[in-house]
C-alpha positions as CSV (number, residue, x, y, z in Angstrom):
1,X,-67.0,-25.3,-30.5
2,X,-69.7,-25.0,-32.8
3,X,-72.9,-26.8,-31.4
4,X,-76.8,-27.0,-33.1
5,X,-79.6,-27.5,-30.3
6,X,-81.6,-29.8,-32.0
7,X,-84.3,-29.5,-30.4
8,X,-85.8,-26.6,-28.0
9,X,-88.8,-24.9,-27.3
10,X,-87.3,-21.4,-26.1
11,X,-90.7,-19.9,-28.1
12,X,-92.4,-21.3,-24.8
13,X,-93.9,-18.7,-22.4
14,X,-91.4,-19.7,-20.0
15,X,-88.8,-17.3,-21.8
16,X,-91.6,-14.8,-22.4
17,X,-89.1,-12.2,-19.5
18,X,-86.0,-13.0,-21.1
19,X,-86.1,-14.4,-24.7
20,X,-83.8,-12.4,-26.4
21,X,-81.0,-12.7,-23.5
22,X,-81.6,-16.5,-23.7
23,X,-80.9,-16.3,-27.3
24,X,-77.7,-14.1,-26.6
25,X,-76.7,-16.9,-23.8
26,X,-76.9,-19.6,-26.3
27,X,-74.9,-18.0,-29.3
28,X,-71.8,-17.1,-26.8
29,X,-72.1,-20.7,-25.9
30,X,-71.6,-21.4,-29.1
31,X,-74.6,-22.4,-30.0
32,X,-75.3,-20.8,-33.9
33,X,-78.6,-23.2,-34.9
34,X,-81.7,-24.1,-32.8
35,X,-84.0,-25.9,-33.9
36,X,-88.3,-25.5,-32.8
37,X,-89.9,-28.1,-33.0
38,X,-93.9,-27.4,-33.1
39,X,-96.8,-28.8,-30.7
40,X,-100.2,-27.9,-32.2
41,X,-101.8,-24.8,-34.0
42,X,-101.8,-22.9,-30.7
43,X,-97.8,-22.7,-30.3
44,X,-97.4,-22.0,-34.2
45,X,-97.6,-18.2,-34.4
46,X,-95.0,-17.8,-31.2
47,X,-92.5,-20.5,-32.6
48,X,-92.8,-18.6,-36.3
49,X,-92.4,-15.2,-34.4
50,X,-89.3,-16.6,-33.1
51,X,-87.8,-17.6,-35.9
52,X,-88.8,-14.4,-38.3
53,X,-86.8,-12.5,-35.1
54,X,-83.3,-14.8,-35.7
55,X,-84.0,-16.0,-39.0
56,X,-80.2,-17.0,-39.3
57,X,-80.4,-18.8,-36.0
58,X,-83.6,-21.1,-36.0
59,X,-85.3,-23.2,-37.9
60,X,-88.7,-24.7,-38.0
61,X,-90.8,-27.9,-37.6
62,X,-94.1,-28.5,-37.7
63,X,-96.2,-31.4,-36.7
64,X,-99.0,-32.8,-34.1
65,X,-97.3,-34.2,-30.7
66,X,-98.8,-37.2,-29.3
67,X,-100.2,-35.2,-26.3
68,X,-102.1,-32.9,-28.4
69,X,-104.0,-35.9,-30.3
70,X,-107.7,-35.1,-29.3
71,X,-111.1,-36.1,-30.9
72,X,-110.4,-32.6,-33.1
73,X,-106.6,-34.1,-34.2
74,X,-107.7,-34.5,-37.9
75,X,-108.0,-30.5,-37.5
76,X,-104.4,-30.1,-36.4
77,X,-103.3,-32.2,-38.7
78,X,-105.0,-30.2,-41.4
79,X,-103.2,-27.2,-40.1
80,X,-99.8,-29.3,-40.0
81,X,-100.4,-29.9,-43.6
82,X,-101.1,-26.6,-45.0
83,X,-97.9,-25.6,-42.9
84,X,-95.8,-27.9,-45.5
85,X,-97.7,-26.9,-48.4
86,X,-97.5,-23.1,-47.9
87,X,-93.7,-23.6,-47.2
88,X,-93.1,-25.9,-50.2
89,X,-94.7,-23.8,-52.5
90,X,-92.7,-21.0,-51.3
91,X,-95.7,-19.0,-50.0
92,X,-94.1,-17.3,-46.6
93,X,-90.6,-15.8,-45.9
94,X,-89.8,-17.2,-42.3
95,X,-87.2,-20.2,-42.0
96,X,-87.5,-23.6,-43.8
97,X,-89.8,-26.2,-42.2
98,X,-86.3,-28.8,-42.1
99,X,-88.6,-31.4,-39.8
100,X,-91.8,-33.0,-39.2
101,X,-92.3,-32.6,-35.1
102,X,-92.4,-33.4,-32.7
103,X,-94.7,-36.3,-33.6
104,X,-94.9,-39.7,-32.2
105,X,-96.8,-41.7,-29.1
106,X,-96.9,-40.9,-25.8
107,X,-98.4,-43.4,-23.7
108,X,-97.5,-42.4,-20.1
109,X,-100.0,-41.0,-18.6
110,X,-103.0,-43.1,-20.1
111,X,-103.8,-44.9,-23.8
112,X,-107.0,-43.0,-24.3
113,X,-106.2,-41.9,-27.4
114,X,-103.8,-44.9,-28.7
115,X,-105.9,-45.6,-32.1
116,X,-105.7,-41.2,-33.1
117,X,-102.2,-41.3,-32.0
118,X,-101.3,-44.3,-34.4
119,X,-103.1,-42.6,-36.5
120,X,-102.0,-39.2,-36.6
121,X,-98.3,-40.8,-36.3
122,X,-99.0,-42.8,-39.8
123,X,-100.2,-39.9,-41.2
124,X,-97.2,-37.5,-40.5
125,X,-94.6,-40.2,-41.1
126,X,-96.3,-40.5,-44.6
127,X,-96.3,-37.2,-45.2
128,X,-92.2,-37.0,-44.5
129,X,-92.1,-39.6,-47.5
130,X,-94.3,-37.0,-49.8
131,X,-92.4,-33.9,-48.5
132,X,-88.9,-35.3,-48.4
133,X,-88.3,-34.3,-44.4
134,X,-86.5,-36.3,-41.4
135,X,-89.0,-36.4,-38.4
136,X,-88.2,-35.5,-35.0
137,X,-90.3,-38.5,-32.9
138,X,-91.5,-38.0,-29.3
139,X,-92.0,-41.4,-27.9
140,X,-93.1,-42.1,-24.4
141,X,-93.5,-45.7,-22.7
142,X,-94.1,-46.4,-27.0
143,X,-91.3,-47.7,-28.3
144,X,-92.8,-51.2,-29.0
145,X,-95.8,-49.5,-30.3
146,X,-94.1,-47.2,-32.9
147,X,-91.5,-49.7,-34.2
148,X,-94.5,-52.1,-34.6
149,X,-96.1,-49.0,-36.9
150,X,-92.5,-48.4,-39.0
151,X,-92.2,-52.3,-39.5
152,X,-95.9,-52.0,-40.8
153,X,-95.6,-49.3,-42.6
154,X,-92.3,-51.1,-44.4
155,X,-89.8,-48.1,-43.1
156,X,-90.0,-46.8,-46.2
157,X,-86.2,-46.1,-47.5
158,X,-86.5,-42.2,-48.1
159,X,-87.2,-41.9,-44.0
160,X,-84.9,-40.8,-41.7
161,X,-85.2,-39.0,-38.4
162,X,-84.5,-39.1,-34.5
163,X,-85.6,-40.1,-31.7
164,X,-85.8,-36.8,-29.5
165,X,-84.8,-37.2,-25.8
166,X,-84.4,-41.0,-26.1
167,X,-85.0,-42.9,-22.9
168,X,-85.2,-46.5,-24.6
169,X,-82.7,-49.2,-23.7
170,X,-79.6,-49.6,-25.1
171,X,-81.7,-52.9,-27.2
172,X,-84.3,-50.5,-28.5
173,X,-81.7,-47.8,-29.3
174,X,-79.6,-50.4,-31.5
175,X,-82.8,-51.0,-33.1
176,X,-83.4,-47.2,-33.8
177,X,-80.2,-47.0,-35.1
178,X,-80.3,-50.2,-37.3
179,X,-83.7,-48.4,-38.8
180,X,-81.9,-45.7,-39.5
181,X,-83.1,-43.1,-37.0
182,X,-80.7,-40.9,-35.3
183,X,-80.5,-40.8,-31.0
184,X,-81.2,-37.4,-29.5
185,X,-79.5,-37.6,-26.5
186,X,-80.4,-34.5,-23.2
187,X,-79.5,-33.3,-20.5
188,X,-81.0,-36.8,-18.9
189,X,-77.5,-37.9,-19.7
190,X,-76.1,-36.2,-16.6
191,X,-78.9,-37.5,-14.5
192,X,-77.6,-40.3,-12.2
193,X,-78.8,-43.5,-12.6
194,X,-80.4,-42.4,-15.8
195,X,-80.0,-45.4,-17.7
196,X,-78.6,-42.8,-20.8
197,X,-75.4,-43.7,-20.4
198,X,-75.1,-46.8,-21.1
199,X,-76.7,-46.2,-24.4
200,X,-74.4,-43.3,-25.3
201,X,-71.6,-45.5,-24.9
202,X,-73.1,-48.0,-27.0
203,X,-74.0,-46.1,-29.9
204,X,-71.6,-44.8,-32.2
205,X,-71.1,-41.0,-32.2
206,X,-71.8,-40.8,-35.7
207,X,-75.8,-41.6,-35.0
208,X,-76.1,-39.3,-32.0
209,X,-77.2,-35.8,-32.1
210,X,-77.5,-32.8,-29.5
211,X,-80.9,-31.4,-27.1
212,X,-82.0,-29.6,-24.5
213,X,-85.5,-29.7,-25.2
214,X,-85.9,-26.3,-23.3
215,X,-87.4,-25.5,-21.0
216,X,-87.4,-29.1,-19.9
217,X,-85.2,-31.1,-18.6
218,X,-81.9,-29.2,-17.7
219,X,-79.0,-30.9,-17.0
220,X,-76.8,-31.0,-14.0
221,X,-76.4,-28.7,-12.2
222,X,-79.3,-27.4,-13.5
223,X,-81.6,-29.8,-12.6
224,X,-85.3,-29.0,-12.0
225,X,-84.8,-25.1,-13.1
226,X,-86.0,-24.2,-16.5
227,X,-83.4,-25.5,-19.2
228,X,-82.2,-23.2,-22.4
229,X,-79.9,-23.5,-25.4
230,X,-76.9,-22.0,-23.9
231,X,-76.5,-25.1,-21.6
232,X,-75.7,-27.6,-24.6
233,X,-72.0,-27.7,-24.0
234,X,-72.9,-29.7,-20.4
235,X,-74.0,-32.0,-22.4
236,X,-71.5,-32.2,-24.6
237,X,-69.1,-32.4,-22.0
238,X,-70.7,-35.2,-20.2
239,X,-71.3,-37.6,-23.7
240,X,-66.9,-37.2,-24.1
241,X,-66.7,-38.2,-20.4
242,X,-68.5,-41.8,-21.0
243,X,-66.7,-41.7,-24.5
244,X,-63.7,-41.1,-23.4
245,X,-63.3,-38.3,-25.8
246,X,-63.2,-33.9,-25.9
247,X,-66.0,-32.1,-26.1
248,X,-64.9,-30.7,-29.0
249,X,-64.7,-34.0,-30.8
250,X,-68.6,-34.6,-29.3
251,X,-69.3,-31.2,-30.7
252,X,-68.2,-31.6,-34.3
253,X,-69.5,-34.9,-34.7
254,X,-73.0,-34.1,-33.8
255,X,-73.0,-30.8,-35.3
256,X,-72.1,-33.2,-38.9
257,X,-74.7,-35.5,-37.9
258,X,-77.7,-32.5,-38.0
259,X,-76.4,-30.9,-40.9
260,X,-76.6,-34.2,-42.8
261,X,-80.1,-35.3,-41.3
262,X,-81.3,-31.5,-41.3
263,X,-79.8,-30.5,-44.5
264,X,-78.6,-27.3,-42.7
């Protein structure tokens, strides 16, 4: 099987003892394209040190996530923006930038920041438009809040993305899909009582990509240990099982779906 992690963080200082064997794990798993999705201008130079070391293997996003939106946001977006410039214009030698992200709202823990959030979200979602990228969108007890935004906004036609680690309802997933965005779909998925799988087998493989979002969130029976790359196939595995499919068939499908969106 060939499988592309769509979205991981193994830059994070939570592989800083065993990076490069993580890396090895993941390709023998099959794994050939991961994809880093950026935080803020202090994870930059370790996610572009990653991907300079494996430049066949990775490729880069770069954005502001929700969480990182302070009074100083209009900084980080200023560094998000020179990011796309310098890579447009051809200006460094690491990777393409293939994403905006991860971007989005996160409203979980409090709404202190709602209005910079907003936004910072409008301001990255227009700058997908202007650069011609897909975004990768982190939303958190938002989903409301950021459709609301798109429907503003008009969804303009030229955007596509996915929603990274979705944990809507299978209502708010048909209406990501209808709007065009692709599902990103975890290692939640082997959680019990989740909720995910109801929405994987609503949606049609054909709008569904692959995550681990490592080192979050690993799947059974890695639960509560530090996720990576190389554990992608459990997911795969479980998505056939409420599909009634292979893995393999979950594998090629998804692995079409990110090439499309990615333009891998």
């Amino acid at each position: 099987m060939t499988l592309i992690d769509t979205h991981c963080h193994l830059y994070d200082e939570a592989f800083d003892s065993d990076r490069s064997e993580a890396v090895q794990r993941a390709l023998d798993a099959g794994v050939g394209t991961m994809l880093l999705p950026d935080i803020d201008h202090s994870s930059t130079p370790r996610l572009d040190a990653l991907a300079q070391s494996h430049p066949q293997h990775f490729r880069r996003m770069t954005g502001l996530h929700p969480t990182s939106v302070k009074e100083d946001y209009q900084a980080e977006l200023s560094h998000v923006y020179s990011r796309l410039q310098h890579c447009r214009e051809g200006q460094d030698s690491l990777p393409p930038i293939v994403a905006i992200g991860e971007i989005g709202m996160d409203l979980y823990w409090d709404r202190t920041y709602e209005k910079e959030q907003t936004d910072a979200l409008r301001q990255q979602l227009e700058w997908a438009i202007e650069f011609h990228l897909p975004v990768a969108l982190h939303i958190r007890k938002a989903h409301n809040e950021v459709f609301h935004l798109l429907r503003d906004m008009g969804k303009p036609a030229g955007m596509q993305g996915v929603m990274h680690c979705f944990g809507g309802s299978v209502q708010e997933a048909r209406k990501a899909v209808e709007m065009g965005f692709m599902l990103g779909i975890g290692g939640v998925v082997t959680f019990k009582n989740a909720g995910l799988a109801d929405v994987v087998r609503d949606i049609p493989l054909d709008h569904l990509l692959l995550e681990t979002d490592a080192p979050y969130l690993a799947p059974t029976p890695y639960r509560g240990k530090r996720n990576e790359s190389s554990y992608l196939p459990i997911i795969a595995q479980k998505i056939a099982e409420i599909k009634g499919t292979t893995a393999a068939e979950v594998a090629a499908q998804t692995t079409a779906n990110a090439r499309i969106l990615f333009r891998l």
